[in-house]
N, C-alpha and C positions, 0 to 999 in steps of 0.2 A: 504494500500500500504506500508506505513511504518514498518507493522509486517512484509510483505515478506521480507522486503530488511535488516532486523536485521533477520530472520530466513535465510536467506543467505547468511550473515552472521558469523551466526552461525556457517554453516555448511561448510561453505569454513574454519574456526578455526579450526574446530575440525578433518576436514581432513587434513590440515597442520601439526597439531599435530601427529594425527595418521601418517603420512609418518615421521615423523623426528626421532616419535621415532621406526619405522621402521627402517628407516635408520642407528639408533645410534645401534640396533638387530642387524643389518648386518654387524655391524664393517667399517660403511662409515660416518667417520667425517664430523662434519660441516662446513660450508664453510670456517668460520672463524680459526679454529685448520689447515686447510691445508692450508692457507694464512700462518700460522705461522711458519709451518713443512717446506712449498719451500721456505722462507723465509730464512731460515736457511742451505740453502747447503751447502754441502762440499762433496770437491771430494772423491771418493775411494784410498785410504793408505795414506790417509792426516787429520792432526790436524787443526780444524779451530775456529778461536776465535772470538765473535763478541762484538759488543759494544751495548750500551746500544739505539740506533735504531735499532738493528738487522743488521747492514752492518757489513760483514766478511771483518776486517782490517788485518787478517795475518792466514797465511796458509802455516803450516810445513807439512813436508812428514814425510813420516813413517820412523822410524829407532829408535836407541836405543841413546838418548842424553837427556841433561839438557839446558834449555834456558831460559836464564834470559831476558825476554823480559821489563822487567823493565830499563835495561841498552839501550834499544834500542827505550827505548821513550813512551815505550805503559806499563806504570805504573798505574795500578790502571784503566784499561778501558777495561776489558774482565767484561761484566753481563751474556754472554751465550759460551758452548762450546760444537763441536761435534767431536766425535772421529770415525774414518770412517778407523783406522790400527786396524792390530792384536793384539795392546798392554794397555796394561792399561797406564794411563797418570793422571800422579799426579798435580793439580794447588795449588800452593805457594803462599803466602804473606812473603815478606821479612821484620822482626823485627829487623829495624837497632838501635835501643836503647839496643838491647838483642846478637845485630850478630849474628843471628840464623834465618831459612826459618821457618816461619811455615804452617801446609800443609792445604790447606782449604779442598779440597774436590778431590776423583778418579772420572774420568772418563773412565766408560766401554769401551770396543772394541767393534769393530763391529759395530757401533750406535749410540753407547752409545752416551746421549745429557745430559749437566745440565745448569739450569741456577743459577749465583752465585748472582746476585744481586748488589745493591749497600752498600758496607760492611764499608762506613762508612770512619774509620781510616787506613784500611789495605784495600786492593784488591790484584787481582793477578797481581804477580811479576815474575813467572817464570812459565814454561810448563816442566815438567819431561816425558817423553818417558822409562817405565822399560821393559826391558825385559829378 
């Protein structure tokens, strides 16, 4: 009795397997990457920035501007960001020992997502909008 109930076991294994990576063939994430993708919304022609839970604390619209979102409180609290305009969008860390931005990382259009991380001494200080 014991051999059927590990040979069925087995076989429920190896068919979970076989469907997942089916699934991963057909370009259908697992549960857990779309947990993380709706996680992360943002609307259409809006900048949105999240923190280090994944909750969206600020959400710019599209347009052509510089925002020093350091000066408004949220210094150093962006680990993820999605860009959802037509423009590329530059995130900063401000070096105030040097008076100079320095620029961490672009963010694509259209989609485009990064996550920055926890960086430490510097994070992001400003959202640039170029166009």
């Amino acid at each position: 009795m014991k051999t059927t109930v590990f040979l069925g076991a087995t076989r429920l294994a190896l068919i979970a397997t076989a469907a997942m990576t089916a699934a991963l063939a057909a370009g259908i994430a697992p549960a857990q990457a779309a947990t993380t993708a709706s996680r992360l919304s943002c609307p259409d022609r809006s900048v949105c920035l999240f923190d280090g839970g994944g909750r969206r604390f600020l959400t710019l619209s599209e347009g052509c501007w510089f925002n020093n979102i350091g000066a408004q409180g949220y210094s150093d609290r962006t680990r993820a960001a999605v860009n959802n305009t037509a423009y590329r969008v530059n995130l900063a860390n401000w070096l105030a020992h040097e008076n100079r931005w320095e620029h961490i990382v672009t963010v694509s259009p259209n989609g485009g997502e990064v996550t920055v991380g926890d960086r430490g001494l510097g994070g992001v200080d400003a959202v640039h909008s170029i166009c």
